[in-house]
Biopython code that builds the backbone (N, CA, C, O; Angstrom):
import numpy as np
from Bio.PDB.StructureBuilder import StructureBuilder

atoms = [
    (1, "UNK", "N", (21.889, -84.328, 10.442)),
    (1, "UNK", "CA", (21.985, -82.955, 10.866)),
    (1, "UNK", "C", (20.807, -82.590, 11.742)),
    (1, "UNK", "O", (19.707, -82.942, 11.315)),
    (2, "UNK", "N", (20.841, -82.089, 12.639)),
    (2, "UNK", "CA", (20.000, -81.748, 13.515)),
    (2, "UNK", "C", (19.362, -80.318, 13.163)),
    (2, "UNK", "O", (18.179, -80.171, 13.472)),
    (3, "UNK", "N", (20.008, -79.290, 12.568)),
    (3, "UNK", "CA", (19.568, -78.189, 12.446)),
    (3, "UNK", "C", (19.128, -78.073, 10.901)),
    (3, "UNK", "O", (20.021, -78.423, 10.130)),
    (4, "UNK", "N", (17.914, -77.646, 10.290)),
    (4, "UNK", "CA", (17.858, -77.619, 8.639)),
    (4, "UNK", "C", (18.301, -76.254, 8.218)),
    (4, "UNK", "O", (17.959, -75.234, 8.818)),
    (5, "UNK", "N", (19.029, -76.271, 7.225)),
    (5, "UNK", "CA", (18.841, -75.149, 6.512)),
    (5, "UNK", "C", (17.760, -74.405, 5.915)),
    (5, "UNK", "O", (16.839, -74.891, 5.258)),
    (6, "UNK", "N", (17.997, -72.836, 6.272)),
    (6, "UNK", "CA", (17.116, -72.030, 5.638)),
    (6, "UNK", "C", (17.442, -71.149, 4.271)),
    (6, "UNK", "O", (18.554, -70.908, 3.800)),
    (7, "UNK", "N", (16.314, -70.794, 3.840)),
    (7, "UNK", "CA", (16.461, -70.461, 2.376)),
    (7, "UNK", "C", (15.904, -69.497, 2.565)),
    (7, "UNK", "O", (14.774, -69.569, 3.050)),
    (8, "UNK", "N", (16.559, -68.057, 2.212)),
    (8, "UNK", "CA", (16.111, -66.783, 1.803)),
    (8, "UNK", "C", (15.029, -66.682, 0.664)),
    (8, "UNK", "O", (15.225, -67.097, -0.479)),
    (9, "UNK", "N", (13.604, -65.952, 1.195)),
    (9, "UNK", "CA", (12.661, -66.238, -0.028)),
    (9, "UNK", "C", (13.024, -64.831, -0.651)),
    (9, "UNK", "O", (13.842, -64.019, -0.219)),
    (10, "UNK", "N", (12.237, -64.740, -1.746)),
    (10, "UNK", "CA", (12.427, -63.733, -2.994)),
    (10, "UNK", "C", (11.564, -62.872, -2.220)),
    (10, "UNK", "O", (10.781, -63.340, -1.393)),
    (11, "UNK", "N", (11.684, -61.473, -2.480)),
    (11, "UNK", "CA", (11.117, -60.676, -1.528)),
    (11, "UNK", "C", (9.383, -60.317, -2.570)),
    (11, "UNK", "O", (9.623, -60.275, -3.777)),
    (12, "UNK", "N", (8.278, -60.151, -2.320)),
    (12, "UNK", "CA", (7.023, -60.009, -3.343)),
    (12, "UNK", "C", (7.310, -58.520, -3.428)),
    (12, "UNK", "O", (7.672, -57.777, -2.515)),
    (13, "UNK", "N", (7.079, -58.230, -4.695)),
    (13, "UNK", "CA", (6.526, -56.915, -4.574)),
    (13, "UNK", "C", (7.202, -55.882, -4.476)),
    (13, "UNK", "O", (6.692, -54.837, -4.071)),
    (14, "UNK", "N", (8.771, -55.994, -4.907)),
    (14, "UNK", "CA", (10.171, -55.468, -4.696)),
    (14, "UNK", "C", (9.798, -53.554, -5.212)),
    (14, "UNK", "O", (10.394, -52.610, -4.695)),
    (15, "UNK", "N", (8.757, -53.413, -6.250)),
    (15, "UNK", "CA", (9.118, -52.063, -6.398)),
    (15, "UNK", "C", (7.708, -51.641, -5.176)),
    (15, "UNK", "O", (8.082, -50.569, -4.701)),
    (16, "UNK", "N", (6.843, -51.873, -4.757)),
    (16, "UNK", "CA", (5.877, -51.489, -4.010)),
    (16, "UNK", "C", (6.604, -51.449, -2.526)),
    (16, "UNK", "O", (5.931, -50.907, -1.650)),
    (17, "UNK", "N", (7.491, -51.798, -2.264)),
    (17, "UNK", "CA", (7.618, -52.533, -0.987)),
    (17, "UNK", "C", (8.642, -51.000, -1.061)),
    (17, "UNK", "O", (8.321, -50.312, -0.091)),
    (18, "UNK", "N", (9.536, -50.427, -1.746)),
    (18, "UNK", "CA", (10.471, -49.490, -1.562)),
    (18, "UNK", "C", (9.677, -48.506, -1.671)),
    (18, "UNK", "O", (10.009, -47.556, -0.962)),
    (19, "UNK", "N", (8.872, -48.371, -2.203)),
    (19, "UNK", "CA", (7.875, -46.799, -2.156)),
    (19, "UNK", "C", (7.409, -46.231, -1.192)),
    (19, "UNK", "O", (7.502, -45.088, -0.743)),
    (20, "UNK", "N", (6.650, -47.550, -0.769)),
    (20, "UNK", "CA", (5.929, -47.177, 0.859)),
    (20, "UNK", "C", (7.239, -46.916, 1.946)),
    (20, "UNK", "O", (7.211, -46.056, 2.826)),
    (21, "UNK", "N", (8.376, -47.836, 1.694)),
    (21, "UNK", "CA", (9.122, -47.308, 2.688)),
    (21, "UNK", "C", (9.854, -45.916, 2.336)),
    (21, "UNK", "O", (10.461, -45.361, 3.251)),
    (22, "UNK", "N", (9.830, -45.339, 1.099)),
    (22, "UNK", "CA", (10.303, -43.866, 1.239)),
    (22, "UNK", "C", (9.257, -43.120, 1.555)),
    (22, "UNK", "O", (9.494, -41.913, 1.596)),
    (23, "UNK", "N", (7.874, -43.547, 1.856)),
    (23, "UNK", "CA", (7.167, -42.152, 1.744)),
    (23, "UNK", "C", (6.832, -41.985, 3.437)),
    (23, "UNK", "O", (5.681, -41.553, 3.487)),
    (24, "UNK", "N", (7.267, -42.120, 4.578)),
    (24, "UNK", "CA", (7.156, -41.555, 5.566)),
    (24, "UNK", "C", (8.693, -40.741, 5.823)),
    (24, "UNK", "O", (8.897, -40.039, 6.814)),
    (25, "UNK", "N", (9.786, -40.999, 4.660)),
    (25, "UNK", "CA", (10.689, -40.021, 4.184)),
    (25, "UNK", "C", (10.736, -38.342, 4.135)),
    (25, "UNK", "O", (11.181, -37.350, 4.712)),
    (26, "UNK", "N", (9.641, -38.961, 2.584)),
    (26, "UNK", "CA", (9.077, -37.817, 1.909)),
    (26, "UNK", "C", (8.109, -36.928, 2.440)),
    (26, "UNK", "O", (7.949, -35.752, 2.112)),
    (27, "UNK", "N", (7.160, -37.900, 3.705)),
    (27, "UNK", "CA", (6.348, -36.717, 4.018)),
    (27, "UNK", "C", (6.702, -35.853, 5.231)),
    (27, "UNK", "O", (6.222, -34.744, 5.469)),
    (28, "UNK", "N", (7.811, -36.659, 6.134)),
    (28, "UNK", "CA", (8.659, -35.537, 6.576)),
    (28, "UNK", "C", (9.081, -34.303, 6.219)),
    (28, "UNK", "O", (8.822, -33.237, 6.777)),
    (29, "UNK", "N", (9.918, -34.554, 5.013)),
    (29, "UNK", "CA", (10.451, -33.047, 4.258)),
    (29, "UNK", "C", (9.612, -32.567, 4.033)),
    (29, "UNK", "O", (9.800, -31.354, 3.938)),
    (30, "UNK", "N", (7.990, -33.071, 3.754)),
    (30, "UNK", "CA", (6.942, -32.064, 3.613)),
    (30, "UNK", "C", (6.545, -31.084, 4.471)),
    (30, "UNK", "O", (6.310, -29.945, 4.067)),
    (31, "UNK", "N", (6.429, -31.458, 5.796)),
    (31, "UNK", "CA", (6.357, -31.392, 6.773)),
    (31, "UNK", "C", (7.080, -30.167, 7.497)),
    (31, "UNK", "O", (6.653, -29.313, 8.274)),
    (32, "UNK", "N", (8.577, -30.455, 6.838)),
    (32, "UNK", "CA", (9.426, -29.629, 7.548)),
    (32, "UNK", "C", (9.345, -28.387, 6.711)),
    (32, "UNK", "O", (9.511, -27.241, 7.130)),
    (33, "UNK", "N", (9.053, -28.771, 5.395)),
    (33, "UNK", "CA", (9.216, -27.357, 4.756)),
    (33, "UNK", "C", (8.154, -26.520, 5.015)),
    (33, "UNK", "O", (8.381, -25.364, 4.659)),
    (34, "UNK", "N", (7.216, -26.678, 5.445)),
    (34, "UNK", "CA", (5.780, -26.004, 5.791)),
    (34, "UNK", "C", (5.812, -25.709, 7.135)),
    (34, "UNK", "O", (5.053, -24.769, 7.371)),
    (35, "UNK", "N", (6.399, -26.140, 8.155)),
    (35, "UNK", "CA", (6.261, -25.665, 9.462)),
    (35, "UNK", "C", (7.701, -24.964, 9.679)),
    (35, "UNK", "O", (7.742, -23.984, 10.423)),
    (36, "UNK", "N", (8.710, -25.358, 9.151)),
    (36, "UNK", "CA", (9.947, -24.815, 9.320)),
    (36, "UNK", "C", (10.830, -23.462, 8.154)),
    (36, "UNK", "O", (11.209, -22.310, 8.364)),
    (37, "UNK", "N", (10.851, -24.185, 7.188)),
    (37, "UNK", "CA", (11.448, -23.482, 6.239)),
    (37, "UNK", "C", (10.979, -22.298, 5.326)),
    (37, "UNK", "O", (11.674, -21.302, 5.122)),
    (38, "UNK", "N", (9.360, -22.565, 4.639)),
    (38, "UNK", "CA", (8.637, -21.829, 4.549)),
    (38, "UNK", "C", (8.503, -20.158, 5.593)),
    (38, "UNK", "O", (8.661, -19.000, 5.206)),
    (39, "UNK", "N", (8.196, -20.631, 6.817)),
    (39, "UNK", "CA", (8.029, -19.746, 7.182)),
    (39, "UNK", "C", (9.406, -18.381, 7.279)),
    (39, "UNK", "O", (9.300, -17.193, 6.975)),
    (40, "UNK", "N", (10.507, -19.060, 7.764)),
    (40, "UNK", "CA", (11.450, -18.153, 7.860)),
    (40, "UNK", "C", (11.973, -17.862, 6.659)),
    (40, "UNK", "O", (13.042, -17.267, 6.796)),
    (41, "UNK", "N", (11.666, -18.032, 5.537)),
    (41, "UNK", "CA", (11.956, -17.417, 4.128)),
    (41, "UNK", "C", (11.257, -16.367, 3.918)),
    (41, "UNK", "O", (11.528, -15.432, 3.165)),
    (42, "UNK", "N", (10.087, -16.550, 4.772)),
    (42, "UNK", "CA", (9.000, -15.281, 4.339)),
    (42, "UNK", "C", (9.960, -14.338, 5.577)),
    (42, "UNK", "O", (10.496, -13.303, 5.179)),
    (43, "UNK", "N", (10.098, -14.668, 6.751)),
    (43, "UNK", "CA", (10.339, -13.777, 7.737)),
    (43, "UNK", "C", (11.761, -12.887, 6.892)),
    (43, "UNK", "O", (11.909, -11.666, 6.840)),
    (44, "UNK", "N", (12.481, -13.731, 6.423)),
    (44, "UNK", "CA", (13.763, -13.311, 5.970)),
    (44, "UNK", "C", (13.528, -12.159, 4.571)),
    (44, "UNK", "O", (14.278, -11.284, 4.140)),
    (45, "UNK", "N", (12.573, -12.472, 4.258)),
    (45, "UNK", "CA", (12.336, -11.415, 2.769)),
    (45, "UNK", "C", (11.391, -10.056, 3.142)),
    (45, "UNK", "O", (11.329, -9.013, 2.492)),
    (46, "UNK", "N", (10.536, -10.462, 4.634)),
    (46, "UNK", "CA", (10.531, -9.758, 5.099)),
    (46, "UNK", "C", (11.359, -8.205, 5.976)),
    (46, "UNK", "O", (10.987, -7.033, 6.035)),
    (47, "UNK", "N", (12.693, -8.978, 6.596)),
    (47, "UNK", "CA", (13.463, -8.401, 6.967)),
    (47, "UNK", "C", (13.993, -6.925, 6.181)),
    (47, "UNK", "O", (14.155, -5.718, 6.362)),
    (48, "UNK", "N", (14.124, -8.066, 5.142)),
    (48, "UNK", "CA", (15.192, -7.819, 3.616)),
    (48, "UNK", "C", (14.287, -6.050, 3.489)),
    (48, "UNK", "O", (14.536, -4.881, 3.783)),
    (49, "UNK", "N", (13.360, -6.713, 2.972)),
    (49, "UNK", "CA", (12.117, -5.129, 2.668)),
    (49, "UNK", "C", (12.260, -4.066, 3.293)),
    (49, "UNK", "O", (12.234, -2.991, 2.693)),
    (50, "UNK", "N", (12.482, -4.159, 4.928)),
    (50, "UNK", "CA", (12.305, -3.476, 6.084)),
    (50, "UNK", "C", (13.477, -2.542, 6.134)),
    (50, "UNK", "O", (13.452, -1.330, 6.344)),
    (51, "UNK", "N", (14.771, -3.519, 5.844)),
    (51, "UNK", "CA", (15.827, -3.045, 6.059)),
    (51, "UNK", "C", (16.596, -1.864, 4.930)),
    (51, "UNK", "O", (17.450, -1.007, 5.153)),
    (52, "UNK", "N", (15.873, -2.253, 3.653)),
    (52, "UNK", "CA", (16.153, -1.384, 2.228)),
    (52, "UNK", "C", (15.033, -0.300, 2.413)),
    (52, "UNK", "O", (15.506, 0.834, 2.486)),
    (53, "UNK", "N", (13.799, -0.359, 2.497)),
    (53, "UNK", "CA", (13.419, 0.719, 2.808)),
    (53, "UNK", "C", (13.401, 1.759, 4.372)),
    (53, "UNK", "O", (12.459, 2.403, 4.835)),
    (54, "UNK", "N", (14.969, 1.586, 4.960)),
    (54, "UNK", "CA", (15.162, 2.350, 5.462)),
    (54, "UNK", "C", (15.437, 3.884, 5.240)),
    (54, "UNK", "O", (15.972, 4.047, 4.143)),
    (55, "UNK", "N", (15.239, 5.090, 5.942)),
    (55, "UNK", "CA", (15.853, 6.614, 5.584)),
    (55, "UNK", "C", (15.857, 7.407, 6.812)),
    (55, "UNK", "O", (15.341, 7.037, 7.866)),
    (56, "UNK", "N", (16.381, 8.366, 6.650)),
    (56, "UNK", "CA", (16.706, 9.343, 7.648)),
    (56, "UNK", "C", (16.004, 9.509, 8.174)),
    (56, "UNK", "O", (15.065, 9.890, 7.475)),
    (57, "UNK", "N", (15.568, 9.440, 9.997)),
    (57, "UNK", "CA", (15.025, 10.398, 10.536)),
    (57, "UNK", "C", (14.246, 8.984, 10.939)),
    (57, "UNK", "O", (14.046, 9.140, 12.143)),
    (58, "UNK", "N", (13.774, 7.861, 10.620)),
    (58, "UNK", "CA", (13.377, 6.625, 11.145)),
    (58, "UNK", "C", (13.997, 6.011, 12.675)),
    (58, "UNK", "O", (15.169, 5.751, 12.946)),
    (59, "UNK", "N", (13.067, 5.915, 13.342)),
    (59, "UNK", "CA", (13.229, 5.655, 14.820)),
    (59, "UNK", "C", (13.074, 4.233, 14.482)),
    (59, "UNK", "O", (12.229, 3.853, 13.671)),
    (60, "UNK", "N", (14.200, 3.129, 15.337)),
    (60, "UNK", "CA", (14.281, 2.048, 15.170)),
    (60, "UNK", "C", (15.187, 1.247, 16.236)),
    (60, "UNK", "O", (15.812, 1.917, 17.058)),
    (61, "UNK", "N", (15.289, -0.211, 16.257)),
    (61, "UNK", "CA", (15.490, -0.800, 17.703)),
    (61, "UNK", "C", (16.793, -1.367, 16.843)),
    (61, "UNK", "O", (16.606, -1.729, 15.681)),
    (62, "UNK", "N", (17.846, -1.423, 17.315)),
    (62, "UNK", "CA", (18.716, -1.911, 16.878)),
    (62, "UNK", "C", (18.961, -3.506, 17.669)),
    (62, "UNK", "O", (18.430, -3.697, 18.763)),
    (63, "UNK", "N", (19.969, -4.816, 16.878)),
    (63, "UNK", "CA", (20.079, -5.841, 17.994)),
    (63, "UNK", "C", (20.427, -6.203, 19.268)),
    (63, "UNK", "O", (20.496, -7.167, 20.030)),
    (64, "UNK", "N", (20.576, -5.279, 19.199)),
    (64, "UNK", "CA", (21.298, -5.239, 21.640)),
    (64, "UNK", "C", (20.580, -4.574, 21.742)),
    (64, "UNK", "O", (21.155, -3.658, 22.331)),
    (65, "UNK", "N", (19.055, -4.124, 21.512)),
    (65, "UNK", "CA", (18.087, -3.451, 22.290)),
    (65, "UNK", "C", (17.562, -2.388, 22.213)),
    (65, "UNK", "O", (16.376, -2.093, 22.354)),
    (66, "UNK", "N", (19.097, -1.292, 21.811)),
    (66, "UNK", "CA", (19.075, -0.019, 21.948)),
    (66, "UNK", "C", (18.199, 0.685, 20.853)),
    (66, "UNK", "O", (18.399, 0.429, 19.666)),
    (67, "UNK", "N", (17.312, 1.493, 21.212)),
    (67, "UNK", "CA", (16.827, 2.729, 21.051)),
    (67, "UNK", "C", (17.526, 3.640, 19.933)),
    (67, "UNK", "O", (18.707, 3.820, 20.230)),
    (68, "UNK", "N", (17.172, 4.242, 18.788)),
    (68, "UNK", "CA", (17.576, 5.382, 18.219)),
    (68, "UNK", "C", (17.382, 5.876, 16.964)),
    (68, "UNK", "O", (16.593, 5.157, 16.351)),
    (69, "UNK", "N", (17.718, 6.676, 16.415)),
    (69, "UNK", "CA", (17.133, 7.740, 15.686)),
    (69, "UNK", "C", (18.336, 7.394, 14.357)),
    (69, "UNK", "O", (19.459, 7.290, 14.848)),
    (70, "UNK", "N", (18.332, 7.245, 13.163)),
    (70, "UNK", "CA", (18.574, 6.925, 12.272)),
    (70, "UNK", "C", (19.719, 8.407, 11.875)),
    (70, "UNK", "O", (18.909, 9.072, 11.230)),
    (71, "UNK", "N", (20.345, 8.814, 11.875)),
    (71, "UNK", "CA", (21.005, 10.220, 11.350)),
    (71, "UNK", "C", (21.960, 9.991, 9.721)),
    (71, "UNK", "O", (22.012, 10.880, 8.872)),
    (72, "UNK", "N", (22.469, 8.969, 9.609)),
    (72, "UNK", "CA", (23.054, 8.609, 8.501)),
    (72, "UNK", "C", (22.517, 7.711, 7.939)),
    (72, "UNK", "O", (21.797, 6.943, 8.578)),
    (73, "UNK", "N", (22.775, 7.515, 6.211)),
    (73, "UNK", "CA", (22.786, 6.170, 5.567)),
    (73, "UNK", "C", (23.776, 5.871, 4.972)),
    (73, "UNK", "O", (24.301, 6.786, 4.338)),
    (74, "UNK", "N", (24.508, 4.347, 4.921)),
    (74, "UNK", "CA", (25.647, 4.285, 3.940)),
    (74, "UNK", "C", (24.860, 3.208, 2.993)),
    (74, "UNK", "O", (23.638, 3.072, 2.929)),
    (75, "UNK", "N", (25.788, 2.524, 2.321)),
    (75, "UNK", "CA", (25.405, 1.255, 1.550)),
    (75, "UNK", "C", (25.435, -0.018, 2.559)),
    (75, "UNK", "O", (24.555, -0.863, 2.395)),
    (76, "UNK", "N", (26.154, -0.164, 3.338)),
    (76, "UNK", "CA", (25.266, -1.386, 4.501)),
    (76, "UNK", "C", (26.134, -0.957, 5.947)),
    (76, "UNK", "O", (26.790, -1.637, 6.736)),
    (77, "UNK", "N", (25.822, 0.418, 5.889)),
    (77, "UNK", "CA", (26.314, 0.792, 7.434)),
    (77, "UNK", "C", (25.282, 1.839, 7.433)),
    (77, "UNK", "O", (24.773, 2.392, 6.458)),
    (78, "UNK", "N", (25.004, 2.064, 8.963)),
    (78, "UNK", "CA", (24.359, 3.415, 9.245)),
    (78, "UNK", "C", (24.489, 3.723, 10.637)),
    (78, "UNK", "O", (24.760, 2.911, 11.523)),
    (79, "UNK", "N", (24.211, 5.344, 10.816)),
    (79, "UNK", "CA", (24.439, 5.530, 12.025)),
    (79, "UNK", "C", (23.179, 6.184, 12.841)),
    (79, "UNK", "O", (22.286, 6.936, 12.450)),
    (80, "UNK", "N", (23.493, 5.513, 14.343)),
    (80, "UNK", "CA", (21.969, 5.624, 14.919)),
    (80, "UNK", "C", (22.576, 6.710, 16.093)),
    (80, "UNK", "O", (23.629, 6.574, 16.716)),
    (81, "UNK", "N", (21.583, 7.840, 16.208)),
    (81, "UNK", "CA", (21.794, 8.436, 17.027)),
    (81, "UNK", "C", (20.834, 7.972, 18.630)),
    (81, "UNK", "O", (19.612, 7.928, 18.772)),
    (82, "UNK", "N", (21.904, 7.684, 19.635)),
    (82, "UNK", "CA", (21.337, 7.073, 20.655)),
    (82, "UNK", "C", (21.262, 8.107, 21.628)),
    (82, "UNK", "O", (20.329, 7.776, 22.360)),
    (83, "UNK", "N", (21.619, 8.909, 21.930)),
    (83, "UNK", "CA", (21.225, 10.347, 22.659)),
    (83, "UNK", "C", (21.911, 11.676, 21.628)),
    (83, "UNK", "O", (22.485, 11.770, 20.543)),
    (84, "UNK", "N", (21.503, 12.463, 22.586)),
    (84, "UNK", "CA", (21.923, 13.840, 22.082)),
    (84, "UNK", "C", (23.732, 13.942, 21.438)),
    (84, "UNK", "O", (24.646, 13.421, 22.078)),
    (85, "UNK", "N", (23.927, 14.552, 20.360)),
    (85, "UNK", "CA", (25.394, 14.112, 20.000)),
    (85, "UNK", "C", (26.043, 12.748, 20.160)),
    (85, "UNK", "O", (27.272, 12.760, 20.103)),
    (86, "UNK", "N", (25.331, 11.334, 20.389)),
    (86, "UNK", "CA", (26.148, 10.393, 20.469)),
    (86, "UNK", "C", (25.517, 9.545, 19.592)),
    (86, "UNK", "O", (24.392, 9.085, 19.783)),
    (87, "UNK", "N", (26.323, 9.288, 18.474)),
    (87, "UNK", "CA", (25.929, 8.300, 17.235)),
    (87, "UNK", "C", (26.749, 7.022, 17.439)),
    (87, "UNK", "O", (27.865, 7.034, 17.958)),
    (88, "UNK", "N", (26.045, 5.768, 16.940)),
    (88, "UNK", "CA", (26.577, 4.542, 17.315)),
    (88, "UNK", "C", (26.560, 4.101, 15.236)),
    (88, "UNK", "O", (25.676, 4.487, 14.471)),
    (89, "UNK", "N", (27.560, 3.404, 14.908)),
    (89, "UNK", "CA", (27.899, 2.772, 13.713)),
    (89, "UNK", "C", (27.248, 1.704, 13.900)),
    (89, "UNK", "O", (27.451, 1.010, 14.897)),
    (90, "UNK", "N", (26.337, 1.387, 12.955)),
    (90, "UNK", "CA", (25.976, -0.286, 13.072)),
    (90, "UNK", "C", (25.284, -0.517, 11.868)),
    (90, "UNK", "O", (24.513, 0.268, 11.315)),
    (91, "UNK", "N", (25.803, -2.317, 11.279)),
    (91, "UNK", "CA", (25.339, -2.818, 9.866)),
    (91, "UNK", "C", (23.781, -2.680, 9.772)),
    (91, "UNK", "O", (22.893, -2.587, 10.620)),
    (92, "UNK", "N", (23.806, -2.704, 8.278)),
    (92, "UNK", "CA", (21.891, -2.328, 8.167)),
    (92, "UNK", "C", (21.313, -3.966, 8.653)),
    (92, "UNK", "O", (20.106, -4.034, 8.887)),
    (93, "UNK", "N", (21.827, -4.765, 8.746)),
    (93, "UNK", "CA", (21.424, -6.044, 8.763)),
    (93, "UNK", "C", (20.933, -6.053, 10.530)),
    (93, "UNK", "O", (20.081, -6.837, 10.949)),
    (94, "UNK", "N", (21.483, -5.271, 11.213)),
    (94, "UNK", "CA", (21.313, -5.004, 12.473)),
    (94, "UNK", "C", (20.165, -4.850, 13.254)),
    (94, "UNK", "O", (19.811, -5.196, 14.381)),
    (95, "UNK", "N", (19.380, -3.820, 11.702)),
    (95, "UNK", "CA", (18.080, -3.317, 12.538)),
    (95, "UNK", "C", (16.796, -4.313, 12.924)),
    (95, "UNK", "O", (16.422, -5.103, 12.057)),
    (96, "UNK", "N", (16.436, -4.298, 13.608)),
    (96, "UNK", "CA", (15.094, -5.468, 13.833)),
    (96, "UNK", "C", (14.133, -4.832, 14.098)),
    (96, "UNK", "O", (13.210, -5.646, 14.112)),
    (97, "UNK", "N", (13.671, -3.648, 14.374)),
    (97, "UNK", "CA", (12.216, -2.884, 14.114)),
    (97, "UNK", "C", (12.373, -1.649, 13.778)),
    (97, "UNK", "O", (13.250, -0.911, 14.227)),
    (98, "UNK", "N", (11.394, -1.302, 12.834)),
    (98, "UNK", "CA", (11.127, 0.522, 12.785)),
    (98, "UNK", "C", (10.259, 0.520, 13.761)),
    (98, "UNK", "O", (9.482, -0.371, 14.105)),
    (99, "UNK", "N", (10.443, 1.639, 14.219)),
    (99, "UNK", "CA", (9.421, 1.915, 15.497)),
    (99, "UNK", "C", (8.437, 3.408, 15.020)),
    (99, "UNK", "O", (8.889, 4.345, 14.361)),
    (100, "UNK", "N", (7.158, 3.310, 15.503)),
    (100, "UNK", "CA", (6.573, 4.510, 14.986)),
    (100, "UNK", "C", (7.202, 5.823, 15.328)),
    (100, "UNK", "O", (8.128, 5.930, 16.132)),
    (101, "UNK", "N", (6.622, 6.875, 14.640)),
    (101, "UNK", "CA", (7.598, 8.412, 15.236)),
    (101, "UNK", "C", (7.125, 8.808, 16.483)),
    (101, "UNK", "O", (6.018, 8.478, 16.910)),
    (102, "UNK", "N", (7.862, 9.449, 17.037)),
    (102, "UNK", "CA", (7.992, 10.029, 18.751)),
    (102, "UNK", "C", (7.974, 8.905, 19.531)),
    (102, "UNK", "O", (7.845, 8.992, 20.752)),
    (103, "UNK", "N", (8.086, 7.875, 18.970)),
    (103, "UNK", "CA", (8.024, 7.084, 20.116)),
    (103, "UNK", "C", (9.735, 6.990, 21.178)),
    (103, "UNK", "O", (9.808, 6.584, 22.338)),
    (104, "UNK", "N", (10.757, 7.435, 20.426)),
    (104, "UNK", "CA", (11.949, 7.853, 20.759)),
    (104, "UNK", "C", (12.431, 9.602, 20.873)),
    (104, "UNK", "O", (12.705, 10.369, 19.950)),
    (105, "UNK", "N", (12.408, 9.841, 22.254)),
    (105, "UNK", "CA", (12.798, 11.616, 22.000)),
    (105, "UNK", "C", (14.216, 12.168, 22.681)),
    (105, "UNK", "O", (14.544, 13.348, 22.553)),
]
sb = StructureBuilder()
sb.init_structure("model")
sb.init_model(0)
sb.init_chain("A")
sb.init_seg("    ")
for serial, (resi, resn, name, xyz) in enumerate(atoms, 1):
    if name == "N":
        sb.init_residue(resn, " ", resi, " ")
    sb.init_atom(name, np.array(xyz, "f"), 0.0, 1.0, " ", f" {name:<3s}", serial, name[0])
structure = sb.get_structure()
């Protein structure tokens, strides 16, 4: 025979050898949860706060931009007054800033 056979060796070190290869795994997900996930949990419980302690008469930016003045509350609707007599319906989940007072007249 011209070619020899080879023999698969026993691998050393079988539980050390799988550890090290999960832990550039593991320190990914570390990774991600601290630069990624972490943070927008806080942003999100943040929201949450912002949005329950809403009330009447709160000037605030709704998600398309607009400008307006808070005139109603429901249980997850409210209505924003965007000029004089013209109220717009929109979910509380909607709002993305209180804005200080007068800053809308």
């Amino acid at each position: 025979m011209i070619i020899s056979p080879a023999y698969a060796q026993a691998a050393a070190g079988g539980a050390e050898s799988s550890l090290v290869s999960l832990l550039p795994l593991v320190l990914m997900f570390v990774v991600l949860y601290f630069i990624m996930i972490r943070p927008q949990m806080k942003k999100q419980k943040e929201h949450k706060a912002m949005v329950e302690a809403l009330a009447k008469g709160d000037e605030v930016v709704i998600a398309g931009g607009v400008l307006g003045r808070i005139a109603k509350l429901g249980d997850s609707y409210l209505h924003v007054e965007v000029a004089n007599g013209v109220e717009v319906q929109v979910q509380r989940a909607s709002v993305i800033q209180v804005l200080p007072k007068g800053t809308f007249k």
